[in-house]
C-alpha positions in Angstrom: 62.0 167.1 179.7 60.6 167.2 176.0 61.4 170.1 174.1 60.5 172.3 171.5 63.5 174.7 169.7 61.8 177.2 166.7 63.4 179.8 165.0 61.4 183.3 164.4 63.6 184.4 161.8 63.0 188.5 163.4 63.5 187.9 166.5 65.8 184.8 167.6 65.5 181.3 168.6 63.1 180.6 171.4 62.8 176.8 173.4 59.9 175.6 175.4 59.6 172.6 177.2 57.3 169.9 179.4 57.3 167.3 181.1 54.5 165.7 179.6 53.7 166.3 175.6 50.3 166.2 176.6 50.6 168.8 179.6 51.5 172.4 179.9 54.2 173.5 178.4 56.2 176.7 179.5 56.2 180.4 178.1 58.7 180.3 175.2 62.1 181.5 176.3 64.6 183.2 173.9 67.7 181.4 173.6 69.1 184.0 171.4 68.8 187.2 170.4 69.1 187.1 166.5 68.1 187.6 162.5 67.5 184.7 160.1 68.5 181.9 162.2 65.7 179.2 161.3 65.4 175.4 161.7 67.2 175.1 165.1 67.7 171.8 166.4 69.0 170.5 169.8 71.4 167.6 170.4 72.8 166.5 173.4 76.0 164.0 173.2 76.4 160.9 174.7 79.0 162.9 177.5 75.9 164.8 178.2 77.1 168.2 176.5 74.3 170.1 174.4 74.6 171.6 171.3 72.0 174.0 168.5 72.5 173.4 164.8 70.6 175.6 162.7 70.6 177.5 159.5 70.0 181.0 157.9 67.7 182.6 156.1 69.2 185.2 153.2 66.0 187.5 153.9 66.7 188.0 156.8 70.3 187.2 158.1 72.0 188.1 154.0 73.9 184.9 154.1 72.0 181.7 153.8 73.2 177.5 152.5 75.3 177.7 155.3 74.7 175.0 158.8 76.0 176.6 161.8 76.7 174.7 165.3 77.1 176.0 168.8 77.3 174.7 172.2 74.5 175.4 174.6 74.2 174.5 178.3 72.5 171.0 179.0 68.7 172.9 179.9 69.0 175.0 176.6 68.7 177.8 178.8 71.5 180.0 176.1 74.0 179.1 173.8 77.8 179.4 175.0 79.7 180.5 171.9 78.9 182.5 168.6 78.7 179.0 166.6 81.3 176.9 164.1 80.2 176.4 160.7 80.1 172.9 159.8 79.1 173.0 156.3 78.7 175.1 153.0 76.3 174.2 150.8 76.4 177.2 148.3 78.4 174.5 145.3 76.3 171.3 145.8 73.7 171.9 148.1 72.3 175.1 148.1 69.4 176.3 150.2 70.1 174.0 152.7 68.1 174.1 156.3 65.9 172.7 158.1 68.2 170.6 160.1 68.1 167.7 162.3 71.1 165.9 164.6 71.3 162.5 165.2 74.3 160.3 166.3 74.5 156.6 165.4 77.4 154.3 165.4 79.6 156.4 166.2 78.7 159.1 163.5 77.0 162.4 164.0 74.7 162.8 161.1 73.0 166.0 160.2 69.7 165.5 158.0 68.6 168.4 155.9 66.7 170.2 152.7 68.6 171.3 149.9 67.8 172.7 146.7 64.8 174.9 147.6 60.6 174.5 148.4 59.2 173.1 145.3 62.5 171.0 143.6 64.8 170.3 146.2 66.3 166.9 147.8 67.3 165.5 151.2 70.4 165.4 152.0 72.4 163.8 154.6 75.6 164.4 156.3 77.9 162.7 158.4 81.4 163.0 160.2 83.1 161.3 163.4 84.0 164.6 164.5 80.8 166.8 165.7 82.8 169.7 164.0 83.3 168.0 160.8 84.2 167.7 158.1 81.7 166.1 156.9 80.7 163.8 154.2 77.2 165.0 152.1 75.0 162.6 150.4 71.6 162.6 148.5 69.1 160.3 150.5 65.4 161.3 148.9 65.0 162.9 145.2 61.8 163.0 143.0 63.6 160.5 140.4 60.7 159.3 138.1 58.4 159.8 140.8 55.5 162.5 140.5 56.5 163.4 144.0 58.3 166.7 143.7 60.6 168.3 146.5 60.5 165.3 148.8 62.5 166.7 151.5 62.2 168.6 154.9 61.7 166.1 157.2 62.6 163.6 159.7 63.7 159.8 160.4 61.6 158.4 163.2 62.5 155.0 164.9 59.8 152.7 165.9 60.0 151.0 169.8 60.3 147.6 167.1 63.2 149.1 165.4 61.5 149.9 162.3 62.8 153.1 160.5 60.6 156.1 158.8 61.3 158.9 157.4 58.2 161.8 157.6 58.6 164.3 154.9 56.1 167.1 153.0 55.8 167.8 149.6 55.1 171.3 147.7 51.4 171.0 145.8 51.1 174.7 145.1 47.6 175.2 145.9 47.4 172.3 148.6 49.9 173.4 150.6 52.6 171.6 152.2 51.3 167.5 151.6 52.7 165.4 154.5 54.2 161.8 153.4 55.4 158.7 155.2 58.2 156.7 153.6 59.6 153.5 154.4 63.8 154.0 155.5 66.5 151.4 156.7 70.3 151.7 157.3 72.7 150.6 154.8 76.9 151.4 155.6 75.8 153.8 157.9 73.3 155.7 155.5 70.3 156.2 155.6 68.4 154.7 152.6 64.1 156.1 152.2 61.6 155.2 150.2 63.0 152.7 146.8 66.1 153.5 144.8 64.2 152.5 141.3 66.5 153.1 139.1 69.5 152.5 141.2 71.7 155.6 140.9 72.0 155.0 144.9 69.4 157.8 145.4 66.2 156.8 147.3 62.3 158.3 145.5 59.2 158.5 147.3 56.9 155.1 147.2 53.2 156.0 146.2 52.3 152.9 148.4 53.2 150.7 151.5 53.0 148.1 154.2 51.4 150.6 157.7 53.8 150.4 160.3 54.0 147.8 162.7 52.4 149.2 165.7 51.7 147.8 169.0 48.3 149.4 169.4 45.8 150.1 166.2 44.5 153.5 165.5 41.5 154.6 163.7 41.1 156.1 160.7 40.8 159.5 161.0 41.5 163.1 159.4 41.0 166.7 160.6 37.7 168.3 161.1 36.1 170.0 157.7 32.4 170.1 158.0 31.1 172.2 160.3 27.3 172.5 161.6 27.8 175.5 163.8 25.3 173.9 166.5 28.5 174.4 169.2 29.2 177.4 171.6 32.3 177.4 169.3 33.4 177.1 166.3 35.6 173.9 165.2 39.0 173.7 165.7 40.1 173.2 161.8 38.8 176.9 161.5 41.8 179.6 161.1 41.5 183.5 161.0 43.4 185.0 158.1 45.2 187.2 161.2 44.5 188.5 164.4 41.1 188.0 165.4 38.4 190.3 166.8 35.8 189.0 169.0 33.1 190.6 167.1 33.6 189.3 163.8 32.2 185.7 164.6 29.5 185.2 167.0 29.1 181.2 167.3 26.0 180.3 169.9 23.6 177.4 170.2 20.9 178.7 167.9 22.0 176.4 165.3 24.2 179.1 162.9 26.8 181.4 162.9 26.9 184.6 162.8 29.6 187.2 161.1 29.3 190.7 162.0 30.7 193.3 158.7 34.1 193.8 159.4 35.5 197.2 158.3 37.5 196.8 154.8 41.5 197.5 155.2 42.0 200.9 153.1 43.4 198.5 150.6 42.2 198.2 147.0 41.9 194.1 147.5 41.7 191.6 150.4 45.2 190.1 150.4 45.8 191.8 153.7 41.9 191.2 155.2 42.6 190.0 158.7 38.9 188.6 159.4 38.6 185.9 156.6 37.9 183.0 158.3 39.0 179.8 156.4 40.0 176.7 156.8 42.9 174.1 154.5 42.1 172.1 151.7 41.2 168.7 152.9 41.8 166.6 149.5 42.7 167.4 145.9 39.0 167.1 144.7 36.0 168.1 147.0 33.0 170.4 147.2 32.1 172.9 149.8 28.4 174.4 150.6 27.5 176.4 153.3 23.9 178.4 153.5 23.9 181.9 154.5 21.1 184.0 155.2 21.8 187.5 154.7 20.6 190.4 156.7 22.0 193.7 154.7 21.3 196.7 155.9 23.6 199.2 154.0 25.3 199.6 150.7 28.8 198.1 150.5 28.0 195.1 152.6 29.1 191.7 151.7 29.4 188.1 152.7 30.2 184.9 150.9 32.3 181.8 150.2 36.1 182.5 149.2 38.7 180.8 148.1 42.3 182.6 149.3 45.5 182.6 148.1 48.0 185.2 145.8 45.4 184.7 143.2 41.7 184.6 145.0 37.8 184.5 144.2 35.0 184.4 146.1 31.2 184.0 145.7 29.3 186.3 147.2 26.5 188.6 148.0 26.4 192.4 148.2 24.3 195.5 148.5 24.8 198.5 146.0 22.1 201.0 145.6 19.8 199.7 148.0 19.9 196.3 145.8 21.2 192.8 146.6 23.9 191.5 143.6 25.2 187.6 143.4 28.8 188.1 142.3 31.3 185.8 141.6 34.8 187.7 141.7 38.5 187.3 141.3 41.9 189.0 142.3 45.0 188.0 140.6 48.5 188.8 142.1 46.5 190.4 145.3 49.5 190.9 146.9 50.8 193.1 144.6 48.0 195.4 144.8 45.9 194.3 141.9 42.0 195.3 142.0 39.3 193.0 142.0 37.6 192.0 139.2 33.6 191.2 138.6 33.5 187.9 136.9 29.6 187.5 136.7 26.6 189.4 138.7 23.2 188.6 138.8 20.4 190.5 141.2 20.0 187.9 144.1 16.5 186.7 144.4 16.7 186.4 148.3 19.4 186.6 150.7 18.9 183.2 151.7 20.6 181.5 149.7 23.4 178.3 149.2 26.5 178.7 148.1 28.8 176.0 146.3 32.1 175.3 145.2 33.5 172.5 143.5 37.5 171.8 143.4 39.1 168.8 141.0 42.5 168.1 140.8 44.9 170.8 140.2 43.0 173.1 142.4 40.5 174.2 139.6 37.2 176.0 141.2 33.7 176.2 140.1 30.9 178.5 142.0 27.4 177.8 141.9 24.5 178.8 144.1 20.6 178.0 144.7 17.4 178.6 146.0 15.1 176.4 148.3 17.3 173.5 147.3 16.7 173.8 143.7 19.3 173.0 141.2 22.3 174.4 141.1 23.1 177.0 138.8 26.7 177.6 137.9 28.5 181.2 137.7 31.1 182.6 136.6 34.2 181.3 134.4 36.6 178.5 136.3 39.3 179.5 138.5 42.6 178.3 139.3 43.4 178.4 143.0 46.9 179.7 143.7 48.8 179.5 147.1 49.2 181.4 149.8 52.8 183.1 151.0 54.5 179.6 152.4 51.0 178.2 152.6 48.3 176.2 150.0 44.9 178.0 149.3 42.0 178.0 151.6 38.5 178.3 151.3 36.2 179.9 154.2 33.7 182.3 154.7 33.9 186.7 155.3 31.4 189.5 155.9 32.8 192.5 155.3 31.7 196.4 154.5 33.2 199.6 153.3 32.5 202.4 156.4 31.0 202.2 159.8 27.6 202.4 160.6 25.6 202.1 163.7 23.9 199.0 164.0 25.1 197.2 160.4 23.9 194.1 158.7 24.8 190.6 159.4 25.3 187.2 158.3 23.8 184.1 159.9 25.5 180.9 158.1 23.5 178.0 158.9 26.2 174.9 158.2 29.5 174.7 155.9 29.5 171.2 154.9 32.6 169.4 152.8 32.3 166.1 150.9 35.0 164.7 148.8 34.7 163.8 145.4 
């Protein structure tokens, strides 16, 4: 079987399993009824009993830097006892989760974060005895590096024995940015990446050698651009919650279409379900798309957004019977704050493109145009922000303030990204 163990830190901890990674997989099935447990991980000993590590969350379970084990039967069907705990990292390690079990020459090694999201470390422990104690050490730390937070991740072994170790990095409005470092065994410890300025602590390498693979892959990265020529819409495309099947209408006709959906009775769109948006692909790029814009009542709107705790968004609207260009901003939006009118300018058409432009640090620039004239800039610069345990994204919405029979529409033609 292959297996999948994740924590839902409400309800418990949940396993599903295949046969074949590719293939169906079964309905997730609770292993454990519980609060805060998080970061789960499965291990079965060489004797062929199974065991869950995992960790807490203080939201959630009120105690958290803790690493609890337990035995579980060999299918993960439940766990058999109410757990051990192994280690306590409130002194040295605080924060520390995201677990994984390995055992290797003899030693049981738990791998996990430490130290928190944005500024913590990888650490490692090991013991002869599955119950500990065991020793702690600091595998992967920024250093000198510009890498901050290298941790959270995992050391993969290679069919040719070569060692990795995947990890993501915090890059506020980027999100979580995945990394690949190089890793080999010395006295039993596992040593990533280069230990520059040898205090014995390994920091993230900029640069390296590919693996050495048995087969070649191509170059390749997730889907941005989309044409909207497709029954569907591409698969890099995420709703900002639950969809509706109304809100987004693809077809073959060559565009898309988004229906108003009705504005939460909230003074911002922080909690907007029908934004749909997709991640930022690179630290600079530019993003058009060309709507055409069918209004029929005041209070409708549509345009290009870019989401996060602080937000903006380009973007046409009817008020008194008149169709406004505004570029707008939220700050703090999920604290309640209002909106704010940056710039507005009467539209000429409601056909129109709309641009914007991201450089490093996740700074933003709108712009807009007419039958493919020049671009005209509007609106101050604006810092993206991230999401709640996620970067920024930029999509597209149509949205409007009250029901009506038979309201307006927004056909976007293509949303095209290019990096810079």
């Amino acid at each position: 079987w292959f297996y999948i163990f994740y924590g839902d830190p409400d309800f418990g901890i949940y396993r599903t399993r295949s046969r074949d990674p590719e293939g169906d997989w079964e309905r997730p099935h609770l292993v454990v009824e519980a609060k805060g447990w998080i970061d789960p991980c499965p291990f079965w000993d060489d004797d062929g009993r199974a065991y869950l590590v995992h960790a807490l969350a203080g939201s959630r379970a009120g105690s958290k830097s803790i690493i609890l084990l337990h035995k579980m039967t060999p299918d993960g069907d439940h766990l058999l006892d109410d757990g051990v705990l192994v280690f306590d990292g409130h002194d040295q390690h605080p924060t520390i989760e995201g677990t994984k079990m390995h055992k290797r020459n003899g030693y049981y090694y738990i791998l996990a974060p430490a130290g928190g999201v944005a500024n913590g470390w990888q650490t490692m422990l090991r013991s002869k005895n599955i119950y500990g104690p065991y020793e702690a050490k600091i595998i992967l730390h920024q250093g000198e590096t510009e890498v901050n937070g290298p941790h959270q991740g995992a050391w993969v072994e290679l069919e040719n024995g070569e060692d990795w170790f995947i990890h993501f990095q915090e890059k506020q409005p980027y999100g979580r940015v995945v990394h690949l470092q190089p890793a080999r065994w010395v006295n039993n410890w596992l040593q990533i990446g280069q230990d520059s300025n040898q205090d014995g602590i390994g920091e993230p390498v900029a640069s390296w050698t590919i693996p050495s693979l048995d087969q070649r892959f191509k170059d390749w990265q997730p889907q941005t651009t989309d044409e909207f020529n497709e029954p569907v819409i591409g698969l890099q495309w995420q709703w900002q919650a639950n969809p509706q099947a109304l809100w987004a209408l693809p077809g073959a006709l060559g565009y898309l279409r988004l229906n108003p959906a009705l504005r939460p009775d909230t003074i911002n769109r922080w909690s907007a379900p029908y934004l749909l948006l997709q991640k930022m692909p690179a630290e600079s790029f530019t993003v058009r798309t060309k709507v055409n814009f069918h209004h029929h009542f005041d209070g409708e709107r549509t345009g290009l957004i870019v989401m996060g705790i602080d937000y903006a968004h380009l973007s046409l609207i009817q008020e008194n019977d008149q169709l406004q260009l505004q570029m707008t901003t939220c700050t703090k939006a999920q604290t309640g704050h209002p909106e704010q009118i940056q710039s507005q300018i009467p539209a000429r058409s409601g056909v129109v493109e709309l641009q914007v432009t991201v450089s490093s640090g996740g700074i933003c620039r709108f712009g807009y145009r007419y039958d493919s004239g020049s671009w005209q800039e509007i609106g101050p610069p604006f810092q993206a922000k991230e999401g709640k345990w996620i970067g920024a994204k930029i999509g597209i919405f149509c949205d409007r303030l009250a029901p009506e029979n038979d309201g307006g529409y927004a056909d976007y033609d293509w949303f095209r990204v290019s990096l810079n």
